[in-house]
C-alpha positions in Angstrom: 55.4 128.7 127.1 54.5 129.7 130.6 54.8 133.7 130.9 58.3 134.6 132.3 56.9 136.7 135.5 55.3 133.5 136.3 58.9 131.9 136.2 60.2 134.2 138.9 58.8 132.1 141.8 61.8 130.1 143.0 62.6 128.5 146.4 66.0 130.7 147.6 68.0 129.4 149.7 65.5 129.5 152.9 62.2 131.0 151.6 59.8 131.7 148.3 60.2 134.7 146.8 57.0 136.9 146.1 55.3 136.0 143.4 52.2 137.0 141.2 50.3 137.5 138.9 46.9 137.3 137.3 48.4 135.1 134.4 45.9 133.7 131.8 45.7 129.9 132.3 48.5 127.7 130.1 47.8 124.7 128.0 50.1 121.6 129.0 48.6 119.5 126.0 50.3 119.9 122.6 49.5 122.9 120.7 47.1 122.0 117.4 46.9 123.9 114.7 42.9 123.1 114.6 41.1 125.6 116.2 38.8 123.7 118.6 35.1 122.3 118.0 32.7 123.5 120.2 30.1 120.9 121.7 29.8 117.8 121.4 29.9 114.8 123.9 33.3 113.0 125.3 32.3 109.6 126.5 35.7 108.5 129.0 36.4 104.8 130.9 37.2 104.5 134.0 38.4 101.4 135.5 37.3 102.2 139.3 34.6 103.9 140.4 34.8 106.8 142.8 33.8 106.6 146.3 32.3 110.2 146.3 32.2 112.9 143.5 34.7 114.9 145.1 38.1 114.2 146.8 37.6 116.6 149.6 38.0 114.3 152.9 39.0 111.0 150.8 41.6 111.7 147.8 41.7 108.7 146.6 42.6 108.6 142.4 39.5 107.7 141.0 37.9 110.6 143.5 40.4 112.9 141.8 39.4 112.1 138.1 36.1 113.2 139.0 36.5 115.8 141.3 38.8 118.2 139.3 36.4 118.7 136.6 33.6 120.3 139.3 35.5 121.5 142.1 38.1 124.0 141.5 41.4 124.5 144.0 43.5 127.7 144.6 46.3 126.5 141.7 46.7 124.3 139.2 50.4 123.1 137.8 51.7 122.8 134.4 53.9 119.6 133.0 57.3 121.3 135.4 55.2 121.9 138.5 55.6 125.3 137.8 51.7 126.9 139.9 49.7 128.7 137.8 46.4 130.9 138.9 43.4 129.3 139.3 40.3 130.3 142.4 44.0 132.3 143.5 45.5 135.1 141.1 48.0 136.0 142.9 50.5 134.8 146.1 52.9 136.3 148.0 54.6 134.0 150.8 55.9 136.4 153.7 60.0 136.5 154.2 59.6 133.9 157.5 57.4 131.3 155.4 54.8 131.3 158.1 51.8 133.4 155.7 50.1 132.8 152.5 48.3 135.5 151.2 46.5 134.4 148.2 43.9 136.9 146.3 41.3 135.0 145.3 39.8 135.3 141.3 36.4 138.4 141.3 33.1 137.3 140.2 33.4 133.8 140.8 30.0 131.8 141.4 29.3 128.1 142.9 27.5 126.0 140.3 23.6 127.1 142.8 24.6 130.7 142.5 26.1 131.7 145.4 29.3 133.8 145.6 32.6 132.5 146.1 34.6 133.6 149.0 37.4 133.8 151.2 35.5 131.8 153.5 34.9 128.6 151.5 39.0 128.7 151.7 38.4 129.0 154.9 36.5 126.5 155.5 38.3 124.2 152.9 42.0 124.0 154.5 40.3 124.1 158.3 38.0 120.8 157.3 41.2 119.3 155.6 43.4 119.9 158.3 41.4 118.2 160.7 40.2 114.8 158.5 41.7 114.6 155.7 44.0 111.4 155.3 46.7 113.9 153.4 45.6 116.8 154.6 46.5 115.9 158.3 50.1 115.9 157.1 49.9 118.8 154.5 48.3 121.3 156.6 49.5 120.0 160.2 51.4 123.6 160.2 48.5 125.7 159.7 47.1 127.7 162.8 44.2 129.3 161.1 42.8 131.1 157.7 42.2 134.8 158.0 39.9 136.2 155.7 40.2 140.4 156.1 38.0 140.8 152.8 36.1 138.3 150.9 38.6 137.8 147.9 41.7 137.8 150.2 42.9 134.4 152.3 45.8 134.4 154.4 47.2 130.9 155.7 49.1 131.6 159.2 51.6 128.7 159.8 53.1 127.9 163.0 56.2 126.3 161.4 57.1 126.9 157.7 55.9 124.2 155.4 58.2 124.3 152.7 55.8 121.9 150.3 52.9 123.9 150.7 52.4 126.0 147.8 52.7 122.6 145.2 49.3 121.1 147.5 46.7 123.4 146.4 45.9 121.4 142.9 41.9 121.3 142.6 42.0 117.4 143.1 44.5 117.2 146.0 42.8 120.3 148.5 39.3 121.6 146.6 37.8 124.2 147.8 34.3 123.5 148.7 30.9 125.5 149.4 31.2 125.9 153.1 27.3 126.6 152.7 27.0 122.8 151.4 28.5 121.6 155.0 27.7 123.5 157.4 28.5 122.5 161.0 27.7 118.8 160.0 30.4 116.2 159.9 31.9 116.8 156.2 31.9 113.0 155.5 27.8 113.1 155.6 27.1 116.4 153.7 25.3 115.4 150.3 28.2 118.0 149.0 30.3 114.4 148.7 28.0 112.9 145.9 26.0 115.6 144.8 28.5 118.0 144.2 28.5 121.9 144.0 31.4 123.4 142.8 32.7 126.6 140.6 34.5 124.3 138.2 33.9 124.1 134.2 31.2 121.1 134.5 28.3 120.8 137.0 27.1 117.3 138.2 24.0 115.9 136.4 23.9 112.2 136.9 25.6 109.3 138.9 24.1 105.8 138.4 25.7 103.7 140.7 27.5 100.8 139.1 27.4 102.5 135.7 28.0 105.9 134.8 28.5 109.6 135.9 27.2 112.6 133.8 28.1 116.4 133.6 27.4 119.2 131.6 29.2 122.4 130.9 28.8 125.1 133.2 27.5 127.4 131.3 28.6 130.3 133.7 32.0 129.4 134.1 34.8 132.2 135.3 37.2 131.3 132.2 34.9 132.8 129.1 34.7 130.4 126.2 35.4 127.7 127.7 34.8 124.7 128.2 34.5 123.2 124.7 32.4 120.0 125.6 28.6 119.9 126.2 29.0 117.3 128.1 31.1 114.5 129.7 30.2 111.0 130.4 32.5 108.8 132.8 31.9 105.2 132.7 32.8 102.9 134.9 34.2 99.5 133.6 36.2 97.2 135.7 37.2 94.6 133.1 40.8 95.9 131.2 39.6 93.6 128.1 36.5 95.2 128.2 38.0 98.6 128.3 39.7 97.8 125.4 37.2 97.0 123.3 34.9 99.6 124.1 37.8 102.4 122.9 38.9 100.3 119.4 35.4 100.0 118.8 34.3 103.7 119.6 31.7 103.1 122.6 34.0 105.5 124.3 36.7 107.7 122.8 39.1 108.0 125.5 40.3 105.5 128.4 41.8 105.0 131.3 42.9 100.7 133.1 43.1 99.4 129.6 44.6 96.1 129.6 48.4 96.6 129.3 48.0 93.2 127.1 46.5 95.1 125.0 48.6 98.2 124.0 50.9 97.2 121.4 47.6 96.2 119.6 45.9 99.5 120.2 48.9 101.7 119.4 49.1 101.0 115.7 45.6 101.4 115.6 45.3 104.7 113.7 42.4 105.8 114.8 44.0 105.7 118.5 46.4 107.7 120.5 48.3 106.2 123.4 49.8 108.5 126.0 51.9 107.3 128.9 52.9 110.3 130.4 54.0 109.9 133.8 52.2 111.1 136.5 54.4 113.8 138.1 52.0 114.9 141.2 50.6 111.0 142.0 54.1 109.3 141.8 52.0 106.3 142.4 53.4 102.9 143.3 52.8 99.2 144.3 53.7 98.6 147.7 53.3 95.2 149.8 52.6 96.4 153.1 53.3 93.7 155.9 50.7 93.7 159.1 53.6 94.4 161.8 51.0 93.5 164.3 50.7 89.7 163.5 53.6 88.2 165.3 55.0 86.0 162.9 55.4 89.4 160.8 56.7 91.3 163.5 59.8 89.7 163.2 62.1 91.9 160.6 63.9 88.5 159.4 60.6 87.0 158.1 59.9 90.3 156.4 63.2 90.1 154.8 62.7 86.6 154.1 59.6 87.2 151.8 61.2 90.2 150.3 63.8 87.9 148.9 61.2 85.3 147.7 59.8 87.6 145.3 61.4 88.3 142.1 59.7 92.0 141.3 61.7 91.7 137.7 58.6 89.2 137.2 56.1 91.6 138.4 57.7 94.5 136.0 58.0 92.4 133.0 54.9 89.3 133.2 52.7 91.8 134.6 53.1 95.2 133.8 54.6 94.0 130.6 57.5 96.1 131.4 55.7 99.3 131.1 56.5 99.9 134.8 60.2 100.4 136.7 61.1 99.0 139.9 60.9 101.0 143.3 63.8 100.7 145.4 62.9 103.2 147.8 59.5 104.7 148.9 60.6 108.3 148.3 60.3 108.9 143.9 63.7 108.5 142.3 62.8 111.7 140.4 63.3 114.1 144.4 67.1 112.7 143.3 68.2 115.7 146.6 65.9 113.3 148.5 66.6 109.6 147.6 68.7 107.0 149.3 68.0 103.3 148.5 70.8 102.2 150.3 69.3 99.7 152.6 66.8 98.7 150.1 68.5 96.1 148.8 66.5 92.7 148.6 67.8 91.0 145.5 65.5 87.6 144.1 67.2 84.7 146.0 65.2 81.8 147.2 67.9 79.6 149.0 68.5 83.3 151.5 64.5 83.5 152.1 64.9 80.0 153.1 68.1 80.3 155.5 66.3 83.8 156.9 63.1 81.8 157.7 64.7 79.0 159.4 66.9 81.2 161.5 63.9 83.6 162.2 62.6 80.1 164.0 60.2 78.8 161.2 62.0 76.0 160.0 60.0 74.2 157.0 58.5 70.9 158.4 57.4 67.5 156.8 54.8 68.7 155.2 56.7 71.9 153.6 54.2 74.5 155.5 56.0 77.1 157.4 52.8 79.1 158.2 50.1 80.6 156.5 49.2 84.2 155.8 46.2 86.1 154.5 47.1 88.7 151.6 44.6 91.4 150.9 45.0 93.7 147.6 43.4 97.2 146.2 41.1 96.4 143.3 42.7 96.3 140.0 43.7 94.0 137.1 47.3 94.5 137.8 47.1 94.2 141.8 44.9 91.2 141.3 47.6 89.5 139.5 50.4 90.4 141.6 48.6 88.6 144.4 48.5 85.3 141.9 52.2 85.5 141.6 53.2 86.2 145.3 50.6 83.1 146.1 53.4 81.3 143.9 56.0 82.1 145.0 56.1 82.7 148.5 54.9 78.7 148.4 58.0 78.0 147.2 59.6 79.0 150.5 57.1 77.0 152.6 54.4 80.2 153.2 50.9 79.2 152.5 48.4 82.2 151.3 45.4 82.7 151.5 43.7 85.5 149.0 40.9 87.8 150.5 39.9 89.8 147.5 36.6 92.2 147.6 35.2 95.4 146.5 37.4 99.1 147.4 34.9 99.6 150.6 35.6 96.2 151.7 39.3 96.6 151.1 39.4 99.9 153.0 37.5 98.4 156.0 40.1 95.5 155.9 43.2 97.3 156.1 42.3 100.0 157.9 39.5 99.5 160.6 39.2 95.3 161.4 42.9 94.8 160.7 41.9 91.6 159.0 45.0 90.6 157.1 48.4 90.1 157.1 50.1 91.0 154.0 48.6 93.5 151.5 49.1 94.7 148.0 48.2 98.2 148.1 48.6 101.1 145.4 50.1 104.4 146.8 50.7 107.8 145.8 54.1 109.6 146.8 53.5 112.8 145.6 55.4 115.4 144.9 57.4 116.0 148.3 58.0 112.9 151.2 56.5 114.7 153.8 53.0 115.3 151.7 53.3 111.2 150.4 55.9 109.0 151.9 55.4 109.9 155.8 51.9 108.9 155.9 53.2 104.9 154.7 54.8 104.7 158.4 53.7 107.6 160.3 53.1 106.6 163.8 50.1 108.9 164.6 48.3 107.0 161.7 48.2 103.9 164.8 46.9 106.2 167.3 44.3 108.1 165.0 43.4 105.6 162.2 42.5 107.4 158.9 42.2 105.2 155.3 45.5 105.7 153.4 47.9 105.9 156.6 50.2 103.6 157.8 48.4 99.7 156.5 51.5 98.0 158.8 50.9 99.9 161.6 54.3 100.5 161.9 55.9 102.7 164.8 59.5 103.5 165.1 59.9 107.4 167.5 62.9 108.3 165.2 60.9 108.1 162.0 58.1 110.2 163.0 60.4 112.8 164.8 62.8 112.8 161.8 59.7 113.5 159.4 58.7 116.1 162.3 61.7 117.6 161.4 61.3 117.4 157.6 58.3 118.9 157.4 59.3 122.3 158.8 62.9 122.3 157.8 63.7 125.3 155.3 67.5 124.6 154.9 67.5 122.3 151.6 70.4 120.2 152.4 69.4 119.4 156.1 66.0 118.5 154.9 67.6 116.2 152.6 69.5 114.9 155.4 66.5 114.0 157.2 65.4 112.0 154.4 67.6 110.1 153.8 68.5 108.3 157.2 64.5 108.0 157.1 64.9 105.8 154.0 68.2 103.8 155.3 65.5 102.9 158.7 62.6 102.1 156.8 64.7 100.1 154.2 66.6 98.1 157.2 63.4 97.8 159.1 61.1 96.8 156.0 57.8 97.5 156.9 56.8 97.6 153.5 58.2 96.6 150.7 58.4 99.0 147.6 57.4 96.6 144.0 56.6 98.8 140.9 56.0 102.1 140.2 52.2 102.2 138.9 51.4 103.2 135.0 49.0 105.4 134.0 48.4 104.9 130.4 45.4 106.7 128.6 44.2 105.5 124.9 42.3 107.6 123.3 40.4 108.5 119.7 42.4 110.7 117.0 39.2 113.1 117.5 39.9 113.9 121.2 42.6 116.6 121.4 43.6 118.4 124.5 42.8 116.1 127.0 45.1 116.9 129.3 45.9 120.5 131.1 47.9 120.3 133.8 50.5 117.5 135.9 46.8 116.1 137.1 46.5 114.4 133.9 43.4 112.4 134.3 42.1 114.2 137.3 42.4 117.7 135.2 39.6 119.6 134.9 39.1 118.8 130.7 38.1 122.1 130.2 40.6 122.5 127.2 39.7 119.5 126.0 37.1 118.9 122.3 36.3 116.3 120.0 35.7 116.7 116.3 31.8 114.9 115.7 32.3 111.7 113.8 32.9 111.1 110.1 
């Protein structure tokens, strides 16, 4: 149970109380009686691989399931959200909401030896606040980060930023050696695939294509732990593949197995399965429409291809109904928040029909209205959603073309040449709208392109000046307010068009125990985690 002081930070009425405490660290993953084995290697699949080792500038999920497990952030969060010490042990928020004065964890060390500071907080939010695709958004508040002694950061805000204390997870806003970056751009420091951090495991390895290695920190902060020697992460693309290599014991835990193949793998008995929703990710499957094309630019067409697709087929042929259906962008579970209202686009062929021939597309002779090119994010389950929308939205006279490639290629596409017109992308909406939903129609994502914001290039001046208003409202239900007549906009003007929420489903051997230990999940930093050596 988490200790009860830690339990006395609550959001009252306008402002957080003050909190802290140097609390030991809690264990999210269910207790076991075994007392745990130390050494040993744990060998995990990965169905993407990372873009960089570390999801400082770019936090991207299969950054994050890297990153966590080197690179350490001010708090981590147990299974309730509830922040629990980490590089901070303690936080007081000031009565106006406008500081955070975090003391920062004594004798410390980067994985090369050097002493962790203030400054690489410092550094950290500053570098975030200025590229970071979230971060822009998260930290747009922030004036600056005083350091008065080298274990004590204060973050002055220039508006309150009411979300702020649940973004300082390790994988969501690390804090980095500012030593490693120096007064070079961030994105070029070798920091990003080489990295240095004060986390349980330092980097050894990364074969490109294949496999990343790390090996305990033998020096970490937390004494006794971690329990593994070592951690392997490989990278396998193919769900069958992934699969196999868990049932057969090539790796012992794994995450993008084939969803085909879970009913199989769950009465395995030398398996676990664990679908434990992702409470910080939220993530979802979105079909973003390219506002810019003018065929797309008008709403009806949108609406007329949001009514061509039956997303019941999606939940149940593809995700083999281990997925719900998103009816709004903001997560059913901020219930104050949610309004799906306008979102109402029910399966109906013959009304995509009568919408495209009124929007001025009537189906010709030869049954084409137009044609469109649909992009997706890699993945098994994206890749077949674009199969099935090919389908159907040729039932209504819409030809499609598919441009598939690899994740750079798909980032390039979306967000730099603008070289589709539909797109199947896989979003995170977090833990608070103003941290995950307003960057999927924020204006200034147009004017200052970063990967991750705004794929339709969508601008509407009350949206962004409503989430303006959001992001530094402290009154609960006036915040909510703002929301929601965001939502009923967004769902009337349809921009994108919310499909599935997105599974995350881990399988793993009977040996593994503790995997997880925090809402991270997967991007966690294992260092509870142990395996029992092999029979």
């Amino acid at each position: 149970m988490l200790p009860s002081l830690l339990r006395t930070l609550k959001f009252d009425r306008l402002y957080f109380h003050l909190v802290l405490a140097a609390l030991p660290l809690a264990v999210t993953a269910p207790s076991n009686a075994q007392s745990p084995v130390e050494g040993g290697t744990l060998t995990y699949a990965l169905s993407q691989e990372p873009t960089a080792l570390v999801s400082f500038l770019d936090t991207k999920t299969d950054n994050r399931n890297v990153s966590g497990k080197i690179t350490e952030g001010l708090l981590r969060y147990d299974a309730k959200f509830n922040p629990q010490p980490l590089l901070a042990t303690a936080w007081q928020v000031s009565a106006d909401g406008l500081k955070y004065t975090f003391k920062l964890r004594p004798g410390v060390k980067f994985h090369d030896g050097t002493n962790f500071t203030a400054e690489d907080v410092r550094y950290s939010v500053l570098a975030q606040k200025k590229q970071g695709p979230r971060g822009r958004i998260t930290l747009a508040n922030v004036e600056r980060v005083d350091t008065p002694d080298p274990l004590t950061a204060v973050i002055v805000l220039s508006k309150p930023a009411p979300f702020l204390l649940k973004a300082l997870s390790s994988a969501e806003l690390p804090v980095v050696p500012a030593h490693r970056y120096g007064d070079g751009a961030p994105l070029s420091s070798p920091n990003s695939n080489a990295p240095v951090g004060t986390g349980p495991f330092l980097f050894e390895q990364w074969v490109r294509g294949s496999h990343v290695v790390l090996r305990k920190n033998p020096n970490y902060w937390r004494k006794g732990y971690p329990h593994l020697d070592r951690v392997i992460l490989k990278f396998m693309r193919d769900p069958a593949a992934i699969s196999t290599a868990v049932e057969t014991g090539e790796v012992d835990a794994a995450q993008g197995v084939g969803l085909a193949d879970l009913e199989r793998l769950a009465a395995n008995p030398k398996l676990r399965t664990d679908d434990t929703y992702d409470g910080f990710l939220n993530n979802a499957s979105f079909l973003e429409f390219n506002v810019e094309n003018p065929i797309l630019a008008n709403v009806k067409v949108r609406h007329a291809i949001a009514q061509a697709i039956d997303r019941n087929f999606i939940r149940n042929a593809i995700y083999y109904q281990r997925t719900e259906l998103v009816n709004s962008p903001v997560p059913r579970v901020l219930s104050d928040y949610y309004d799906d209202s306008t979102f109402q686009y029910p399966f109906d062929v013959a009304a995509a029909n009568r919408l495209l021939d009124e929007a001025g597309y009537p189906k010709p002779a030869t049954g084409q209205r137009f044609a469109l090119r649909l992009s997706y994010i890699p993945g098994a389950e994206f890749k077949r959603t674009t199969d099935y929308l090919r389908s159907a939205l040729g039932r209504v006279g819409i030809k499609v073309e598919v441009v598939d490639g690899d994740l750079p290629t798909f980032l390039k596409r979306v967000y730099t040449t603008r070289d589709f017109d539909i797109n199947i992308n896989g979003l995170g909406r977090l833990f608070d709208p103003t941290v995950g939903v307003q960057r999927i129609y924020w204006g200034d994502g147009v004017r200052n392109p970063l990967v991750w914001i705004n794929g339709s290039h969508y601008v509407n001046a009350q949206v962004d000046e409503l989430f303006r208003q959001a992001a530094v409202e402290v009154d609960p239900g006036r915040r909510a307010s703002h929301f929601k007549q965001i939502q009923q906009i967004v769902g009337r003007d349809l921009p994108v068009l919310p499909l599935v929420t997105v599974p995350f489903v881990q399988v793993y051997s009977v040996r593994v125990h503790n995997l997880n230990n925090s809402i991270d999940l997967m991007a966690g930093d294992l260092s509870d985690a142990w395996i029992e050596p092999r029979k």
